[in-house]
C-alpha angles and dihedrals in degrees: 000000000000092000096053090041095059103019108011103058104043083050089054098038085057094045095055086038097056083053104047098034096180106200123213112225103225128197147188088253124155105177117174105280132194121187116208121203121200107211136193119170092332094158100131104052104016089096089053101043094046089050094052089046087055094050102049117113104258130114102274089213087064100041117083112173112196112189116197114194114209100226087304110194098186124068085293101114084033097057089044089052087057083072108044093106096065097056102285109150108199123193129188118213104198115204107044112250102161129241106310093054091047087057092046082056103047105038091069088055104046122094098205113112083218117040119204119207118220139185126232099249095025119130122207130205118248098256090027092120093046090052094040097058106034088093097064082071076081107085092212088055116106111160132358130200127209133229117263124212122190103220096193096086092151092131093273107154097228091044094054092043093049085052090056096042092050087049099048084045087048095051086054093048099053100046087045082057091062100044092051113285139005120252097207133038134190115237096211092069106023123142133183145169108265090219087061096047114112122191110251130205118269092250085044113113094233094198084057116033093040091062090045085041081052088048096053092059097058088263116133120228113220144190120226106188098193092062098093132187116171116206124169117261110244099264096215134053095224093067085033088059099042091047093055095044083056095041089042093041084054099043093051090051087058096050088054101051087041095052093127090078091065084076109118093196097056103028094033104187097000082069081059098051097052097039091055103035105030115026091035090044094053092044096041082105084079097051096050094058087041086061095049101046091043089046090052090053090052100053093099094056102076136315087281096080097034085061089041085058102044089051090057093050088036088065094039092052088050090048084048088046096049098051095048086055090045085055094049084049095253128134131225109178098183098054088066096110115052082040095057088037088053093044101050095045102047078039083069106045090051082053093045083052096060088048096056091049090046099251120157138192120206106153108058132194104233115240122266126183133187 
């Protein structure tokens, strides 16, 4: 099961994708867009990131940006303010009811026909919008997701593990493309039609269940590689840790409540998908310990499974190795993988945990990197 889950599934994803090849009609298409970016506390990168959304090439009588701070106490709504004469919209969500809701608040006032969702330190490329939305010249196209790109590569553990995860994420997406939609999108560069875009509860993942929400109304998801938006990794594993229990716990939820898309006779090859990349991801906690409790029974059977077994111990000692360093402020660049292996997997199972037991996030820290 590992060994699908890593390996399996993206050969076969390429196989099928190679086959179907379904191809996305672009087109030179400039709709009316408004970006909508969800703030807490972003004091510190709000002025960046709105300069760099004013900036973008793209016709400024077509481009509306609509910031809603969540209840921000810092300079956030103040910094903001300092725009509004060249076209900022801010809104202020009291009391605070996290992203999702503030979503829910902004779409019904935009005016866009395709609305973009942002980050509050995200930084687009210049032609990042064009290249975002000329998909939606393709009538199957609902919604689009951009490439990220951490820019902190400076040797931290948890930034050169979230490069090779996005890697490893972007290499799926592009090949699920081919074969029909995307599983998996990045927040930071979404965008979707506003006439598909349907309200979501307050606890509900919006960069996951609104895709599947798009699915589920015949429209395709797609990856455009050459929409970019750079963020900072997060530079330590505590707040990386933290940051994917919350994201998993979320994403499971959604699963859950969208459990309807795993029907193979409705959803055909999209049930596979998620199935494969989304629901075994999330549980390959459980195969892990499987492996090495079933590896420990078998010790005694030949020197296979004595070398198996070293190799297992030998990655967690490395994970345990690199955090204690992390936490001397020391860097280890090349124990980035089985870390981040380590910390995503064990991430997941914390979340799983809180399922189990009913718990539920609805209000979320943004992400901020180095």
């Amino acid at each position: 099961m590992l060994l699908y889950i890593y390996l399996g599934y993206p050969a076969l994803v390429w196989l099928i994708g190679a086959i179907r090849n379904q191809k996305i009609e672009k087109g030179d298409y400039l709709p009316e867009v408004t970006i909508i970016i969800a703030a807490y506390n972003e004091e510190k990168s709000i002025e960046e990131t709105l300069r760099n959304k004013l900036s973008l090439n793209y016709p400024k009588e077509k481009l509306e940006i609509i910031v809603v701070s969540d209840s921000s106490y810092d300079r956030t709504d103040a910094i903001v303010k300092d725009f509004e004469q060249k076209g900022i919209r801010l809104l202020r969500q009291e009391p605070r009811l996290g992203k999702t809701a503030a979503l829910n608040l902004a779409v019904p006032q935009a005016k866009g026909g395709i609305i973009i969702f942002s980050d509050g330190n995200s930084i687009y490329e210049p032609d990042s919008i064009q290249k975002l939305v000329r998909n939606f010249y393709d009538p199957t196209v609902g919604y689009a997701t951009g490439k990220m790109i951490y820019t902190n590569l400076d040797g931290t553990v948890v930034g050169d593990g979230c490069t090779a995860y996005m890697r490893y994420e972007n290499f799926l997406r592009k090949n699920e493309t081919k074969v029909g939609s995307i599983v998996g999108v990045d927040g930071a560069i979404d965008a979707v039609r506003k006439e598909l875009y349907q309200p979501m509860e307050r606890d509900q993942l919006p960069d996951f269940v609104l895709p599947l929400k798009v699915i589920g109304q015949g429209f395709r998801v797609v990856y455009e590689p050459e929409a970019v938006v750079k963020e900072a990794s997060l530079k330590t594993s505590k707040d990386e840790y933290k940051m994917r229990v919350r994201v998993s716990l979320r994403a499971l939820w959604a699963l859950s409540d969208l459990k309807h898309l795993l029907s193979f006779k409705k959803y055909k090859i999209f049930a596979w998908q998620i199935l494969s990349h989304k629901w075994l991801r999330y549980l390959g906690f459980l195969f892990l310990i499987g492996v090495y409790i079933s590896n420990l029974s078998l010790l005694t059977q030949n020197q296979f499974f004595k070398i198996f077994f070293v190799l297992q111990n030998l990655i967690y000692v490395l994970a345990i190795w690199a955090f204690i360093l992390e936490n001397k402020g020391k860097q280890i660049g090349w124990l980035y993988l089985p870390f981040f292996f380590t910390l995503v997997n064990l991430s997941s199972a914390h979340a799983f945990v809180k399922l189990i037991l009913g718990q539920k996030q609805v209000v979320w820290e943004p992400r901020k990197g180095s």
